[in-house]
BATOR-850870 format. One record per residue: residue number from 0; residue in three letters; y, x, z of N, C-alpha, C in turn. Coordinates in pm, whole numbers, always signed. Each point is the difference from the previous one (the first is absolute). Example, Ala and Ser with C-alpha at 12.3 -4.5 7.8 and 13.67 -1.06 7.14 Angstrom:
// residues 2
(0; "ALA"; (-569; +1319; +780); (+119; -89; +0); (+120; +90; +0)),
(1; "SER"; (+105; -35; -72); (+119; +82; +6); (+109; -77; +73)),
END
This chain:
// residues 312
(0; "UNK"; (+9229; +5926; +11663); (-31; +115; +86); (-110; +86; -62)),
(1; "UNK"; (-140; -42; -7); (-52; +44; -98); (+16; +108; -128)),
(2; "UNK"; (+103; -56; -53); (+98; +34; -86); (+54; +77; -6)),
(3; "UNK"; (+59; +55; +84); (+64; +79; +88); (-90; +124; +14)),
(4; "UNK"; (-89; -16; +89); (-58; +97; +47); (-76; +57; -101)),
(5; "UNK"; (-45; -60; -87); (-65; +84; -119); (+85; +73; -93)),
(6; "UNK"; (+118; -44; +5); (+118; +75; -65); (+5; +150; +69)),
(7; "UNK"; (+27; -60; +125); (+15; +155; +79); (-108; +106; +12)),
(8; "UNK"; (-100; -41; +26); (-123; +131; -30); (-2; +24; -110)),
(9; "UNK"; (+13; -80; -149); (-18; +46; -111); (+154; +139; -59)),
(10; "UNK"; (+78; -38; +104); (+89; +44; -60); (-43; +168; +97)),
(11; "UNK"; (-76; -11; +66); (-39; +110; +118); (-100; +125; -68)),
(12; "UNK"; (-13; -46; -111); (-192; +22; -31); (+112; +110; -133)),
(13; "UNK"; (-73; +132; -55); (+30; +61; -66); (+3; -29; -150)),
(14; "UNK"; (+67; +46; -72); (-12; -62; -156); (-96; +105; -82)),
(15; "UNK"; (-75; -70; -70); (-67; +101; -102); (+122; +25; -130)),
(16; "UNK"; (-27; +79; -45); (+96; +76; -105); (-90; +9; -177)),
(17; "UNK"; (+93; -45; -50); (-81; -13; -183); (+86; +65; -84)),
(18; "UNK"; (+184; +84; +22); (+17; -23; -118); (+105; +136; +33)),
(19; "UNK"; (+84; +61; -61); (+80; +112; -5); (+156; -17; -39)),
(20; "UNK"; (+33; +61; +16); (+145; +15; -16); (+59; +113; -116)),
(21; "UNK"; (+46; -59; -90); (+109; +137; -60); (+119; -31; +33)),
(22; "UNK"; (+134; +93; -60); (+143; +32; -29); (+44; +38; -91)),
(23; "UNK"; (+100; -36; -21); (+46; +100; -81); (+209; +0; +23)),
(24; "UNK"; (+39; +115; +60); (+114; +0; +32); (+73; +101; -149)),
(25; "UNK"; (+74; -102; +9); (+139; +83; -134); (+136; -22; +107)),
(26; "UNK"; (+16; +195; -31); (+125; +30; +51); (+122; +38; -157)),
(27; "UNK"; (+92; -47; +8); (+90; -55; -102); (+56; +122; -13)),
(28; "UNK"; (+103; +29; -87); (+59; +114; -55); (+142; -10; +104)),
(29; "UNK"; (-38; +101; +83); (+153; +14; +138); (+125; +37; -51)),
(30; "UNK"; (+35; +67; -47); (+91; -41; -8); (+115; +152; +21)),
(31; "UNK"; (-4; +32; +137); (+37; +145; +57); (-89; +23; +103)),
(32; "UNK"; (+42; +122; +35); (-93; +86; +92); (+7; -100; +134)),
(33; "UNK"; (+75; -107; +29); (-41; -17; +152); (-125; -128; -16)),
(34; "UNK"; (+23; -63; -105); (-84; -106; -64); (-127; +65; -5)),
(35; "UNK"; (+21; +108; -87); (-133; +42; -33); (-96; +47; +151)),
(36; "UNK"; (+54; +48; +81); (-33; +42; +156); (-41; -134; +80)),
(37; "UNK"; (+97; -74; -21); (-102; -173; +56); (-69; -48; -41)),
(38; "UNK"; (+7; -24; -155); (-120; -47; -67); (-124; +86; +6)),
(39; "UNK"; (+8; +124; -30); (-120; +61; +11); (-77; +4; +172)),
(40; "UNK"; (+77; -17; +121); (-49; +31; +108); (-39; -187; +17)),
(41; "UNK"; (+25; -62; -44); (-78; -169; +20); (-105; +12; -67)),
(42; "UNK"; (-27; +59; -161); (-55; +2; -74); (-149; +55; +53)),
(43; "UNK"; (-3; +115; +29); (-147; +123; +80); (+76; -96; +81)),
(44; "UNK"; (+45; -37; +98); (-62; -3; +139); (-115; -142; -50)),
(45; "UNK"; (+81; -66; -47); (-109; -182; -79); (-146; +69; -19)),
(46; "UNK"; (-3; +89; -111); (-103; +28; -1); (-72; +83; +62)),
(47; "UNK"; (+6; +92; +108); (-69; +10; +98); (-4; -66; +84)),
(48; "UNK"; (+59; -90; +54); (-22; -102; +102); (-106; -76; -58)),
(49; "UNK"; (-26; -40; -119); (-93; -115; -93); (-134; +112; -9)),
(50; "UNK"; (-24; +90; -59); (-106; +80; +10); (-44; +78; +157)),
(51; "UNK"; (+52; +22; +101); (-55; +66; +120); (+27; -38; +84)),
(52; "UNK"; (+87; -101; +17); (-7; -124; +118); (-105; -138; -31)),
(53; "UNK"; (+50; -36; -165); (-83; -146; +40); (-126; -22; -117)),
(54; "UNK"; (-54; +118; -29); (-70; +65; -85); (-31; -2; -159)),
(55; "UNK"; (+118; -33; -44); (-19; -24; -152); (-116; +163; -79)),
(56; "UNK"; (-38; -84; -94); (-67; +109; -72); (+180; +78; -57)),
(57; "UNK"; (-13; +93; +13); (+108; +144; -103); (-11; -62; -135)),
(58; "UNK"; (-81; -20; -64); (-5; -36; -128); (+48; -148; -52)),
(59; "UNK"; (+18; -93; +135); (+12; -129; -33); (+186; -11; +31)),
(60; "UNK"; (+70; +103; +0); (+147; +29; +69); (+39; +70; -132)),
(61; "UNK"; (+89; -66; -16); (+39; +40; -140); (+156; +31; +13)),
(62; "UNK"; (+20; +80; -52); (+132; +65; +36); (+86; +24; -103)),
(63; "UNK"; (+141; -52; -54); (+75; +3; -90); (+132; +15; -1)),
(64; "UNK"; (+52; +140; +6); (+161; +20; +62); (+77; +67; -148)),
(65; "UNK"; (+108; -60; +48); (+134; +90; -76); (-45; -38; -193)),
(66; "UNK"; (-2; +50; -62); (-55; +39; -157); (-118; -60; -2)),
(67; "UNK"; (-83; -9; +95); (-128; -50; -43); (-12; -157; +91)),
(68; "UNK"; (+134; -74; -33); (-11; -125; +30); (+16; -78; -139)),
(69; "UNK"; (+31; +88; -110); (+1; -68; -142); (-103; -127; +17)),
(70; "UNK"; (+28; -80; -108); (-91; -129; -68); (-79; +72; -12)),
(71; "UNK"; (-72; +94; -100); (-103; +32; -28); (-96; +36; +94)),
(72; "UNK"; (+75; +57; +103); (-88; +47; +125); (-58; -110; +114)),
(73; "UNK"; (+101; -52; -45); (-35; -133; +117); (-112; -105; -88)),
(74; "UNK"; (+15; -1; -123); (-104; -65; -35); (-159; +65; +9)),
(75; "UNK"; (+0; +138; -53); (-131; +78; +56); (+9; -36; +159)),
(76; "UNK"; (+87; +27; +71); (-79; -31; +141); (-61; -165; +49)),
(77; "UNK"; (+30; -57; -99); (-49; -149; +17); (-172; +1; -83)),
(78; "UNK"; (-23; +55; -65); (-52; +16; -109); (-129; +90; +156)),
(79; "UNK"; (+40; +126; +26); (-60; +31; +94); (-87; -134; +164)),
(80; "UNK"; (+110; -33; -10); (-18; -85; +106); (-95; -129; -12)),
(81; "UNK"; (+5; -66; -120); (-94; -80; -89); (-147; +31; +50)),
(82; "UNK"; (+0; +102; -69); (-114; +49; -2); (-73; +45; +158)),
(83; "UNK"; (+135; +11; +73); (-117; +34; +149); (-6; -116; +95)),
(84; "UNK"; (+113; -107; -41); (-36; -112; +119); (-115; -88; -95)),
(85; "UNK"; (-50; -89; +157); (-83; -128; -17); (+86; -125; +79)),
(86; "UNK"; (-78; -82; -30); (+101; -155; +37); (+31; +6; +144)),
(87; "UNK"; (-96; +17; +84); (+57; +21; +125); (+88; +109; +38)),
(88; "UNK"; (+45; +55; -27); (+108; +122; -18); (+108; -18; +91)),
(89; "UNK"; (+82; +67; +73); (+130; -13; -11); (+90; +70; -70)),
(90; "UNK"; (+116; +13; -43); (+53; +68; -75); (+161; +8; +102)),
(91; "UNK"; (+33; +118; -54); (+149; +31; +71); (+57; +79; -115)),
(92; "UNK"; (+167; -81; +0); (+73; +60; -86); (+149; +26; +88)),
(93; "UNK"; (+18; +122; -15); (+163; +56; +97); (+69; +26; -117)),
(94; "UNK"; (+132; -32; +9); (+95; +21; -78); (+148; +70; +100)),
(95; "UNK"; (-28; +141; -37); (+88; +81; +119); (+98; +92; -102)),
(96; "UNK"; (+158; +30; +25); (+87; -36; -98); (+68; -61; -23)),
(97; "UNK"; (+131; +2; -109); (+49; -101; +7); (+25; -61; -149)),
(98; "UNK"; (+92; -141; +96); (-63; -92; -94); (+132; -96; -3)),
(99; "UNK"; (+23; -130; -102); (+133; -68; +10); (-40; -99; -108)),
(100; "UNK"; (+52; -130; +42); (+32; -126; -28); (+71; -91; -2)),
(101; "UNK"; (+153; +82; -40); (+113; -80; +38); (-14; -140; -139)),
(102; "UNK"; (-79; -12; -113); (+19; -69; -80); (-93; -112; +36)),
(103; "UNK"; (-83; +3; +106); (-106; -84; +44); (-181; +42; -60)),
(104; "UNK"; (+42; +146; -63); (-145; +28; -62); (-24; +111; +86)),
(105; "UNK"; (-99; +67; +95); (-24; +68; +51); (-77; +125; -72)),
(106; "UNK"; (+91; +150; +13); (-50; +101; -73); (-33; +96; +56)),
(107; "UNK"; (-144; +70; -1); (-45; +95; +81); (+29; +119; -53)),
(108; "UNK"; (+114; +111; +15); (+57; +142; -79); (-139; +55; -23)),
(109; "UNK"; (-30; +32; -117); (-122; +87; -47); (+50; +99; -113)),
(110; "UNK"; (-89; +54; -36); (+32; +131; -93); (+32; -95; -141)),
(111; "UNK"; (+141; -11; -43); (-7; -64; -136); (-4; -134; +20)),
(112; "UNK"; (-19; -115; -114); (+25; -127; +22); (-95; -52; +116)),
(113; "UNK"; (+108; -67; +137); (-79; -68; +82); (-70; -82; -35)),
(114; "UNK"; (-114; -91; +97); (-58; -128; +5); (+43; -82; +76)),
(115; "UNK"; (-3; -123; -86); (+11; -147; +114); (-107; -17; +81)),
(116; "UNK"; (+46; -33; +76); (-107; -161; +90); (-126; -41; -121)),
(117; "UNK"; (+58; -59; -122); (-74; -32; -45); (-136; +75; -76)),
(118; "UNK"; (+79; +112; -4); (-90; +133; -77); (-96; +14; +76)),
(119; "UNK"; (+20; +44; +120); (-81; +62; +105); (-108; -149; +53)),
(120; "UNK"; (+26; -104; -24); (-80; -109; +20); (-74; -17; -80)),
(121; "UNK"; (-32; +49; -148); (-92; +28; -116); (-100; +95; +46)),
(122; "UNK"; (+62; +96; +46); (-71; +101; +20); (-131; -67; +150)),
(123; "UNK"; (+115; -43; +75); (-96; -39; +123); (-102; -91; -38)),
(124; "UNK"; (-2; -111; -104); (-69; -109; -48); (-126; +89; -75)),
(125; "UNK"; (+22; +147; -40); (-159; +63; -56); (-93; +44; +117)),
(126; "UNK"; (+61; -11; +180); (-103; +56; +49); (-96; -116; +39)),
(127; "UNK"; (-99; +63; +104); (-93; -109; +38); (-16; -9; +165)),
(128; "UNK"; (+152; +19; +57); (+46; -31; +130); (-32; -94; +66)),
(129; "UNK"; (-65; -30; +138); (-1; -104; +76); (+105; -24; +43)),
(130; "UNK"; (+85; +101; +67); (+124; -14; +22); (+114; +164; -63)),
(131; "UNK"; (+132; -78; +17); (+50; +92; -60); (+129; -29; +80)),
(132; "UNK"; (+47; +150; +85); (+131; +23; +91); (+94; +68; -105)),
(133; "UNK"; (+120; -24; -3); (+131; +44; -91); (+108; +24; +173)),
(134; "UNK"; (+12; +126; -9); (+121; +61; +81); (+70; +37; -75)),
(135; "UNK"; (+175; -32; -3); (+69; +35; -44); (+108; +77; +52)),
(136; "UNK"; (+31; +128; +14); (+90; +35; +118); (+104; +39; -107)),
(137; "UNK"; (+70; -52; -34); (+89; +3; -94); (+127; -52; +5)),
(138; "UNK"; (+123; +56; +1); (+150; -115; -41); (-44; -109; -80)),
(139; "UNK"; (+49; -114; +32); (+16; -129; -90); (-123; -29; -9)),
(140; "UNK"; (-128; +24; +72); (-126; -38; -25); (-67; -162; +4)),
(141; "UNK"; (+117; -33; +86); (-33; -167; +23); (-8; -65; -130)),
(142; "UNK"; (+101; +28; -99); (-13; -23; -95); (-159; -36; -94)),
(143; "UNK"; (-80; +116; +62); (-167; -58; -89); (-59; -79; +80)),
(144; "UNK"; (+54; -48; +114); (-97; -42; +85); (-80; -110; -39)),
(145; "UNK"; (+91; -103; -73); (-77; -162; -64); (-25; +48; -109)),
(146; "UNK"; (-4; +85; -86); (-61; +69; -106); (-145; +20; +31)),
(147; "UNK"; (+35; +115; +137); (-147; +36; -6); (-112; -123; +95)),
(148; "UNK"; (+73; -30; +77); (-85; -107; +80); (-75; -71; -94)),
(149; "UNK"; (-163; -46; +153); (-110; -72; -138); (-91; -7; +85)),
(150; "UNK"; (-96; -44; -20); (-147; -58; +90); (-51; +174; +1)),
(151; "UNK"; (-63; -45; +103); (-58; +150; +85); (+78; +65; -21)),
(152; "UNK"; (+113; +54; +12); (+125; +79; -21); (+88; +7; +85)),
(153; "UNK"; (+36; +152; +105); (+87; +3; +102); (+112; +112; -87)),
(154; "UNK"; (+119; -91; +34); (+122; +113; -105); (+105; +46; +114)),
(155; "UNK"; (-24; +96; +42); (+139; +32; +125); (+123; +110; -112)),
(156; "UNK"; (+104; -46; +46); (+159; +32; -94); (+50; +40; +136)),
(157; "UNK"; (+100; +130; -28); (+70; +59; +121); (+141; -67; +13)),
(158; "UNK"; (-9; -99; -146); (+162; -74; +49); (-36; -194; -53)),
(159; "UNK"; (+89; -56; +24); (-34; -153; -40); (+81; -36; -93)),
(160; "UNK"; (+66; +92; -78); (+66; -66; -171); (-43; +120; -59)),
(161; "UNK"; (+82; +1; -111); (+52; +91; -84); (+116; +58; +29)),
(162; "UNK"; (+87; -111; +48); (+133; +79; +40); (+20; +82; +128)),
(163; "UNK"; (-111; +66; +71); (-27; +134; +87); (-31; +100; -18)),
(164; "UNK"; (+117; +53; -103); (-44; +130; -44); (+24; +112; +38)),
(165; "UNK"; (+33; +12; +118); (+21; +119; +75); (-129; +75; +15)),
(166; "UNK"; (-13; +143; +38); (-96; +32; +40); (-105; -26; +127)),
(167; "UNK"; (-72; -13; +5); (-60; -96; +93); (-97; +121; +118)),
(168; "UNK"; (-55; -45; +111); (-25; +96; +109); (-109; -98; +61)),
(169; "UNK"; (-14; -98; -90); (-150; -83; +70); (-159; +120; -7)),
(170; "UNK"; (+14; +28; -132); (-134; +90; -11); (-21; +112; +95)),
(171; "UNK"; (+105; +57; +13); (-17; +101; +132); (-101; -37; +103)),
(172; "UNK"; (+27; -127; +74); (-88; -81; +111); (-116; -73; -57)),
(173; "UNK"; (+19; -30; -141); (-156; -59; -8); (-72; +85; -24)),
(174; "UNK"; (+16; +153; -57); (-85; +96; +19); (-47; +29; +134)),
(175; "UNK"; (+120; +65; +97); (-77; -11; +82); (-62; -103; +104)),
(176; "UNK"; (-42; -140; -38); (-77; -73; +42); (-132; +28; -44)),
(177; "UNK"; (-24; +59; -113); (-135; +46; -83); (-11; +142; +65)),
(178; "UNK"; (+87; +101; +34); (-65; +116; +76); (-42; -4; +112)),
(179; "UNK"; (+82; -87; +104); (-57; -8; +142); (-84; -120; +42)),
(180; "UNK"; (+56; +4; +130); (-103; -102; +54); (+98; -141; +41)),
(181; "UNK"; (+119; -4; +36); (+89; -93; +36); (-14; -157; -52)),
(182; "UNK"; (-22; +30; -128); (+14; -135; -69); (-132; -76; +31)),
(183; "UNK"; (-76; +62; +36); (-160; -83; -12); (-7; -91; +157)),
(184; "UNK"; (+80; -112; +18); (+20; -90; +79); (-117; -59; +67)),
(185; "UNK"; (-111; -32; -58); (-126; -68; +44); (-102; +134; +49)),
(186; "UNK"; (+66; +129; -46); (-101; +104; +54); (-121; +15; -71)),
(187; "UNK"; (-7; -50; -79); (-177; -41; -91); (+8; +178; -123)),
(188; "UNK"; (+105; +95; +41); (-30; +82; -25); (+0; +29; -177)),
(189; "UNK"; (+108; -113; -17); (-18; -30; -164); (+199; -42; +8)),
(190; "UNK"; (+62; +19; -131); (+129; -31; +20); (+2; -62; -130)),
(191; "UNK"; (+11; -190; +31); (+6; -57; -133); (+148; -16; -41)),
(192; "UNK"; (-7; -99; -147); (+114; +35; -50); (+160; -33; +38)),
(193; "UNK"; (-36; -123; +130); (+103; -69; +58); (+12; +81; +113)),
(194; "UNK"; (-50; +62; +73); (+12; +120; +86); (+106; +64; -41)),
(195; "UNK"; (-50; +73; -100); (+110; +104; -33); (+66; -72; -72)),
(196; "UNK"; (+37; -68; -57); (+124; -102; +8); (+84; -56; +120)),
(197; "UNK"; (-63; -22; +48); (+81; -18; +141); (+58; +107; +74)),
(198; "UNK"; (-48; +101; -2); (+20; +111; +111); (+123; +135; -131)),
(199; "UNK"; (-5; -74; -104); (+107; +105; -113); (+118; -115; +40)),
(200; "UNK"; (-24; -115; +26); (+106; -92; +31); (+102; +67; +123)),
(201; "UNK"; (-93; -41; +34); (+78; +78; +152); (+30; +100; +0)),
(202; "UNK"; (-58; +95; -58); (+139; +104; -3); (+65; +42; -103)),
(203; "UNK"; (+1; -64; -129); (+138; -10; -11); (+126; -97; +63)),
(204; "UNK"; (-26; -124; +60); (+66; -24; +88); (+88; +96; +110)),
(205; "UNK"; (-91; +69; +31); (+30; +110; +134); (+128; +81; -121)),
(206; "UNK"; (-16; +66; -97); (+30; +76; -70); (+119; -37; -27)),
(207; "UNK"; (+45; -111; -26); (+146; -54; -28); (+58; -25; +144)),
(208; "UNK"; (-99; -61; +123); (+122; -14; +130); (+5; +141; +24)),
(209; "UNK"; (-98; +126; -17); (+65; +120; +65); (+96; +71; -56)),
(210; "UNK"; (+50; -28; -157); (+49; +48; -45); (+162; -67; -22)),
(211; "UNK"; (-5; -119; +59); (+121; -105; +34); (+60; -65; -130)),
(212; "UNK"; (-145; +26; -94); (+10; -80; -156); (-9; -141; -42)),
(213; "UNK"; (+43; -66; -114); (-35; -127; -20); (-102; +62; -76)),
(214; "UNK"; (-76; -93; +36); (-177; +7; -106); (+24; -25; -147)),
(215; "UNK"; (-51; +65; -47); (+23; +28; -204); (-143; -28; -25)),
(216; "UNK"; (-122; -66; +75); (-142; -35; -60); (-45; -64; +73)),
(217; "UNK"; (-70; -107; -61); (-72; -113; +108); (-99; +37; -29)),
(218; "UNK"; (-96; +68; +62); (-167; -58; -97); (-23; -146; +37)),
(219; "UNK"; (-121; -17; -131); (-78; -104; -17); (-129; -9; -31)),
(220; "UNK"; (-50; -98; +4); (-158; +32; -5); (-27; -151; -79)),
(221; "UNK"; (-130; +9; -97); (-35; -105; -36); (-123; -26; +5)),
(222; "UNK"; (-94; -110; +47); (-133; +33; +38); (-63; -162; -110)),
(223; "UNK"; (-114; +65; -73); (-83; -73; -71); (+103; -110; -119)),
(224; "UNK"; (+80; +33; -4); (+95; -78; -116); (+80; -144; +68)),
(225; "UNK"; (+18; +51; +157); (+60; -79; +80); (+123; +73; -31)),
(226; "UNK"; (+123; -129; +91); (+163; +77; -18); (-9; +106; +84)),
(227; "UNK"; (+102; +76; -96); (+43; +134; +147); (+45; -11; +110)),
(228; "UNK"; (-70; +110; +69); (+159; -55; +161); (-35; +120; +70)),
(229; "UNK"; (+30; +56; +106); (+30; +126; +66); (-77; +0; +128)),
(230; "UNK"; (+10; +142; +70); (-51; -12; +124); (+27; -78; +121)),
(231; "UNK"; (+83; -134; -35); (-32; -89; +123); (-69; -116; -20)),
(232; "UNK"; (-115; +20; -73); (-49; -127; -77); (-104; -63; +134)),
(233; "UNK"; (+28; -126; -22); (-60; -78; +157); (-128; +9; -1)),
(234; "UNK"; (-82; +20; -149); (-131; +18; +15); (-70; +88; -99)),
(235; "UNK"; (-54; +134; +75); (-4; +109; -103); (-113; -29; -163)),
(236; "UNK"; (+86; +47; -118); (-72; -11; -96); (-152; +35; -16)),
(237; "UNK"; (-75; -93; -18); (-126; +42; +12); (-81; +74; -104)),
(238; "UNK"; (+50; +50; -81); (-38; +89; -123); (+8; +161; +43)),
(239; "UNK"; (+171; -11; +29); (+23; +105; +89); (-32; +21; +110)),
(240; "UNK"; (-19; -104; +95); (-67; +80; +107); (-162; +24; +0)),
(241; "UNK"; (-29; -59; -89); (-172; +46; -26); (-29; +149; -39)),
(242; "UNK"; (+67; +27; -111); (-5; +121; -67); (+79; +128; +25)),
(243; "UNK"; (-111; +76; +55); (-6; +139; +57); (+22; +80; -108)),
(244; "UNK"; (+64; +132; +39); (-11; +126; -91); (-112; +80; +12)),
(245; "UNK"; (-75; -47; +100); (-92; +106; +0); (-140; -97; -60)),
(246; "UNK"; (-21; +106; -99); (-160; -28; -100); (-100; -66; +77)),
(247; "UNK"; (-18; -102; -102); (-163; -89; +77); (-50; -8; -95)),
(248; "UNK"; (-113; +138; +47); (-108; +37; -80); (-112; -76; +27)),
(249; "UNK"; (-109; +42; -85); (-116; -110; +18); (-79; +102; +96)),
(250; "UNK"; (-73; -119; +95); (-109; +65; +73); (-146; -52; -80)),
(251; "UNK"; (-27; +147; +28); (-106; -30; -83); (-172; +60; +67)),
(252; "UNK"; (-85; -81; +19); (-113; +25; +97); (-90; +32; -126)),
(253; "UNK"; (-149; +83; +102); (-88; +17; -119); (-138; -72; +32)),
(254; "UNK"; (+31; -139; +82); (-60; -91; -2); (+2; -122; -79)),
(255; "UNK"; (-40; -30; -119); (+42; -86; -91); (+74; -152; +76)),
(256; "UNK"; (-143; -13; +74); (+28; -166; +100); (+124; -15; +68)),
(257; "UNK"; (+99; +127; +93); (+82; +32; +10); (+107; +7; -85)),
(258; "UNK"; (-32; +90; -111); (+103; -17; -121); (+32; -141; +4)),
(259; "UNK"; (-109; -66; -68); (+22; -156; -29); (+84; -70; +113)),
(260; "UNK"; (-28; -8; +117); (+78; -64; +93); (+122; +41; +51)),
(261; "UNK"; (+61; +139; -22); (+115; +30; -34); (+76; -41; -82)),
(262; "UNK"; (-50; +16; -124); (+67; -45; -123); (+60; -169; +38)),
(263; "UNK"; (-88; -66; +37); (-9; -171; +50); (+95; +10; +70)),
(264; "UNK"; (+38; +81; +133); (+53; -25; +113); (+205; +9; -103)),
(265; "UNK"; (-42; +130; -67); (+117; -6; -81); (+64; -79; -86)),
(266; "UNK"; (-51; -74; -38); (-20; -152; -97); (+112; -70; +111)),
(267; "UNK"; (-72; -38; +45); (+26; -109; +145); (+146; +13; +44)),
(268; "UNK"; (+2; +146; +21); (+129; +83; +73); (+120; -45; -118)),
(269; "UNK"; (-37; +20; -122); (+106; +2; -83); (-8; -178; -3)),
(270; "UNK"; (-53; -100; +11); (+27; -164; -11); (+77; -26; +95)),
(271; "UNK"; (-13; +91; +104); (+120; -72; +156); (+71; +74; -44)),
(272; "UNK"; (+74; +98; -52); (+77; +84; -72); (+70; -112; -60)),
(273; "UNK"; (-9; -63; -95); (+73; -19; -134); (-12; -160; +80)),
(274; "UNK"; (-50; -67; +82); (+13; -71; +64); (+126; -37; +64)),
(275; "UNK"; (+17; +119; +112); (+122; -13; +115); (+114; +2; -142)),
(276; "UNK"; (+5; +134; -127); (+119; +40; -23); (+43; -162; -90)),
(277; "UNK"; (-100; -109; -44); (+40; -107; -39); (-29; -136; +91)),
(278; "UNK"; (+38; +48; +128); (+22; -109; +112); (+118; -82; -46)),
(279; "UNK"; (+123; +41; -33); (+105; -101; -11); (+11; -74; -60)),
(280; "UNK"; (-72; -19; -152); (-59; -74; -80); (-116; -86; +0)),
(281; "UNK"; (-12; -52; +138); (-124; -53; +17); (+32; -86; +97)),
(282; "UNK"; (-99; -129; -6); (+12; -96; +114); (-82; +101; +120)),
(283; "UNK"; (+75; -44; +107); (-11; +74; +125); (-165; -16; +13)),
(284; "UNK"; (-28; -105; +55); (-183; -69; -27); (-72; +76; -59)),
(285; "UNK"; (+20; -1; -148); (-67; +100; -85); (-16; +102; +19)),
(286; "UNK"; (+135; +80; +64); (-3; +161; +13); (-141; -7; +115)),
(287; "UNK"; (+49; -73; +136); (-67; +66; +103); (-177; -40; +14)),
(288; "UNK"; (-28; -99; -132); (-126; -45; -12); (-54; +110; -97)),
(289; "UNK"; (+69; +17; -107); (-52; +177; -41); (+16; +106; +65)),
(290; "UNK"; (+81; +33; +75); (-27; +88; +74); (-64; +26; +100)),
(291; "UNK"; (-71; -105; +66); (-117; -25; +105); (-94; +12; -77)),
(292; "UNK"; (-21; -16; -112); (-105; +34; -72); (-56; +136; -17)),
(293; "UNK"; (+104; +30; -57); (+33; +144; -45); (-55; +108; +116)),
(294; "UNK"; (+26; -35; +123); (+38; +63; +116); (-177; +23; +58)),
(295; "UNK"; (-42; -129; +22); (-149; -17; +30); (-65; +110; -115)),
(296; "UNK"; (-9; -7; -122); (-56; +35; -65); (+19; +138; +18)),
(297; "UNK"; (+140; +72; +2); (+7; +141; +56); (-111; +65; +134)),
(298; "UNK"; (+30; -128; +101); (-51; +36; +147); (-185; +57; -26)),
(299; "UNK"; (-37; -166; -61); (-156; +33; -85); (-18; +128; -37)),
(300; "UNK"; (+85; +66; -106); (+8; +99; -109); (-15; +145; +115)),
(301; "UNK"; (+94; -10; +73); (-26; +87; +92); (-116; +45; +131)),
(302; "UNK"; (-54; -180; +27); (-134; +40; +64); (-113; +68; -88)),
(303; "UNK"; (+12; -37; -129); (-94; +47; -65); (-29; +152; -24)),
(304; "UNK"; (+151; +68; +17); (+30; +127; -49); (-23; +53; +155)),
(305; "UNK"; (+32; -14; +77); (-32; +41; +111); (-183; -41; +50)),
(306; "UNK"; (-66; -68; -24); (-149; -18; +14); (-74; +105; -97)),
(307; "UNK"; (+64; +29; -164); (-45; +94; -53); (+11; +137; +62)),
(308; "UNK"; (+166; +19; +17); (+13; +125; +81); (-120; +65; +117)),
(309; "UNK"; (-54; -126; +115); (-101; +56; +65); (-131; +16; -59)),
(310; "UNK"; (-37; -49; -118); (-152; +37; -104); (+19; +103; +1)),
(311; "UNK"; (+84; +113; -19); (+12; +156; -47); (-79; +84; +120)),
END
């Protein structure tokens, strides 16, 4: 009980923020004019939804369409990106466009010779990501999914093989789960990544019974280098449902003593973090004797920050 109840206020109490978010979305070479009209209207809408809804810096949104999805370009934008994240980071990569894997190798259409799975996993291995989201709204996208899957790593695919290569109508709805307000289920005013996974689920669902279609795309989702599985999963991925699109920036006081006990409180925050997301791997005992730990030490962390707060 105990137990319990310290869980629940802690989970009540606000999070301090340490670390930022980039993107970088590549829209693929369309193909014809109606391609080019979808891809480009997912494309700006992604990135204004990411810069003036959930506040990315403009500069940390990196944008790569049509001709300027070449290798060369995509490697400068990694090369860019290097250089602006830190370890706590999150990172987001959209792959919007299309794409096909009938041979079992998953290929993202770019200007000139595509990349594998494996290419683009070189590239991801130079940043210095805490975590790193891969959306794929692509035909045949399932195909990268155990490619890209991996510790701290959420990979959502708009289909579950390679052999779904139709054009697909999932991204439509997971965009707009990132423009409005619908998808944000807990209300916390933040829409994480299983949110809008869930709520692009559902309507493409809707999208095939209104249209009296058999479904041509399953999405899938893969969370922390666990197996894939879809929006009826009995217990939501905890990678994905942790991680928000919207930036958690650092707060930053110009009270040093404050500083310091922020910084601490953030420490803490991230051990029950990486805690819960490696609960299943753990004797039960263990988990809930570290995490009573963990938990007290937060509660402490917070009287302290709140006793400083009234010194001012």
């Amino acid at each position: 009980m105990k137990f319990r109840l310290l869980l629940a206020l802690i989970l009540l109490l606000p999070r301090a923020a340490m670390s930022d978010s980039s993107a970088l979305i590549l829209r693929g070479v369309a193909g014809s004019p109606e391609h080019e009209e979808k891809f480009e209207k997912w494309t700006a809408g992604t990135a204004k939804a990411l810069i003036e809804k959930f506040g990315f810096s403009p500069d940390r949104v990196l944008v790569l369409t049509d001709k300027k999805t070449a290798q060369a370009e995509i490697q400068k934008a990694f090369v860019t990106l290097k250089q602006q994240m830190k370890p706590m980071d999150t990172f987001f990569l959209f792959f919007i466009g299309h794409g096909s894997g009938e041979d079992g190798t998953y290929k993202f259409n770019i200007s000139g010779p595509d990349y594998t799975p494996d290419d683009y996993n070189k590239l991801l291995a130079t940043l210095s990501a805490g975590r790193i989201v891969i959306v794929a709204a692509t035909p045949a996208s399932g195909a990268a999914l155990d490619k890209f899957a991996g510790k701290n790593r959420v990979v959502v695919t708009a289909t579950r093989s390679g052999q779904e290569g139709n054009d697909t109508v999932f991204y439509d709805y997971f965009l707009e789960a990132l423009q409005g307000t619908a998808a944000d289920e807990d209300k916390d005013q933040k829409v994480s990544v299983w949110e809008a996974f869930k709520y692009a689920v559902a309507g493409t669902e809707r999208f095939y019974k209104d249209e009296g279609r058999l479904a041509t795309e399953h999405a899938q989702i893969s969370d922390n280098g666990v197996d894939k599985t879809d929006a009826k999963a009995k217990e939501p991925p905890l990678v994905a449902r942790s991680t928000s699109f919207r930036v958690d920036r650092p707060i930053v006081s110009s009270d040093p003593k404050m500083q310091a006990l922020l910084n601490q409180k953030k420490e803490i925050e991230q051990q029950i973090e990486a805690l819960r997301i490696n609960k299943n791997s753990m004797v039960a005992a263990d988990y809930d004797k570290q995490m009573e730990e963990l938990l007290v030490q937060l509660a402490l962390k917070n009287q302290e920050i709140r006793q400083q707060e009234t010194k001012k």
